[in-house]
C-alpha positions, 0 to 999 in steps of 0.5 A, spaced: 120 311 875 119 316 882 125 316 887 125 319 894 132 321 897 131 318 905 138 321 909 138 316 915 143 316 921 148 322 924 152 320 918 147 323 913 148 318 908 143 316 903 138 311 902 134 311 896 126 309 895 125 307 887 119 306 885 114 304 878 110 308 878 105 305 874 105 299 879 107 301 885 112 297 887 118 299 889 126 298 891 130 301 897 138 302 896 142 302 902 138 303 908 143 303 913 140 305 919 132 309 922 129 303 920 122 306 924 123 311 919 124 308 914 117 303 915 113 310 916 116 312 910 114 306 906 107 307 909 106 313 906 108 312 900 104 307 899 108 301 895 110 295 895 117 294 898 120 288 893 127 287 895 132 291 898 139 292 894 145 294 897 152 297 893 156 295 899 158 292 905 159 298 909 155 299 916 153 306 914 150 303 908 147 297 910 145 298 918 138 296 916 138 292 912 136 286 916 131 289 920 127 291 914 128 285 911 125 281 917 119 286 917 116 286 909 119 278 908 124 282 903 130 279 899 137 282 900 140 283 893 147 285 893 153 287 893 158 284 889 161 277 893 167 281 894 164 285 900 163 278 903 168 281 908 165 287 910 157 284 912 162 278 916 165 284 920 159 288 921 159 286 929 166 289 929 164 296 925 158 297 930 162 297 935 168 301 932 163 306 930 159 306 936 153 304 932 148 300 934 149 292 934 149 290 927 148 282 925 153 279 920 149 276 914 149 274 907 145 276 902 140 272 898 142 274 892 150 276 890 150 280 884 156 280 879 157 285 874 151 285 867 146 282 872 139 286 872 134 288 878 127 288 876 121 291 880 115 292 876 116 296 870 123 297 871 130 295 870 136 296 875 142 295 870 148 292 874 154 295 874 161 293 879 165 298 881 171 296 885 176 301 889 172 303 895 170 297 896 171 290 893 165 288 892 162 296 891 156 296 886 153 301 882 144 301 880 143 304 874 136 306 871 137 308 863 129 310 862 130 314 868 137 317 867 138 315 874 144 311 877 145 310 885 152 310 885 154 309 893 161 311 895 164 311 888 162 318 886 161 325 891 160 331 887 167 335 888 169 328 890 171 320 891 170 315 895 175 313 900 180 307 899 184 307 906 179 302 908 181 295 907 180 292 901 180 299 897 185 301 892 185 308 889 187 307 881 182 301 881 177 307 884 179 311 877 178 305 873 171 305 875 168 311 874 171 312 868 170 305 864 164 304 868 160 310 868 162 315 863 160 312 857 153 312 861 153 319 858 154 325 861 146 326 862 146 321 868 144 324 874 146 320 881 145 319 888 152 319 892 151 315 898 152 321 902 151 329 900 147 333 894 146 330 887 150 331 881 151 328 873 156 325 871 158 330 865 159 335 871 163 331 875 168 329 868 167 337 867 170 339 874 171 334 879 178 334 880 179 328 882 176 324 875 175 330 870 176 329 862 
């Protein structure tokens, strides 16, 4: 599996095009803004956009979504039933946030965790990571050694719980239960910033560390 890093937005945050490389269809994570953008990197990629998976209900992670879903046709997968809330209140974010008008929507499909996300050869396992979120989700590709961890994880740090619905302990519990017996070789995108594996962060994050 290929992947390309798409910063969007002022806030930078991460969206993520997955791709099966011998077929060519390909995922998006969280485009939360630039949809334009995001169209012409499509385009230049050269793929088939078959759905697009969200790990959360926040504004800056899901800002596109329902203009790129109206584009391609394309199912919005994700997250966890538990950010209902948060995708009913996205008008109410746009504005606070001084973001353009965002729609509230639900996906076509709620994802629980040990559910599977298939495009061409490739298999996202489903993993739910509460404490950021409710409904917080993590994508993980064990072939590629790869997971997509939204606002969980940061290198250094964690996500934020001082948003409704967030809980630090639970946070914790996530990435500890969840993501550390993945293995320490599993690299991850964050939702915002640089990369890094989980064995660094159990090593030096001072938030999660061993």
């Amino acid at each position: 599996m290929r992947y390309r890093i798409i910063p969007v937005t002022s806030y930078q945050q991460n969206c993520s095009l997955l791709i099966c490389e011998k077929t060519q269809q390909a995922v998006i994570v969280d485009p939360g803004g630039d949809t334009d953008a995001l169209i012409k990197i499509i385009a230049q990629e050269n793929v088939s956009l078959q759905s697009i998976l969200l790990t959360h209900g926040h504004l800056d992670h899901v800002g596109g979504s329902v203009a790129l879903a109206a584009h391609y046709d394309l199912p919005i997968i994700g997250p966890h039933q538990g950010d209902d809330f948060w995708l009913n209140a996205l008008p109410e974010q746009a504005r606070h946030f001084s973001f353009p008008h965002c729609p509230a929507f639900t996906p076509t499909r709620w994802l629980n965790h040990g559910d599977v996300v298939e495009f061409g050869n490739e298999r996202l396992d489903v993993f739910h990571c509460p404490g950021h979120t409710p409904g917080h989700l993590v994508f993980v590709n064990r072939s590629a050694k790869l997971a997509l961890v939204g606002d969980v994880l940061f290198k250094g740090s964690i996500g934020r719980t001082d948003f409704p619905g967030g809980d630090h302990q639970t946070l914790i519990d996530s990435i500890r239960q969840n993501l550390w017996p993945l293995g320490k070789d599993i690299q991850f995108v964050p939702g915002h910033g640089a990369m890094s594996t989980f064995g660094e962060e159990m090593r030096s994050n001072p938030y999660v560390h061993n």
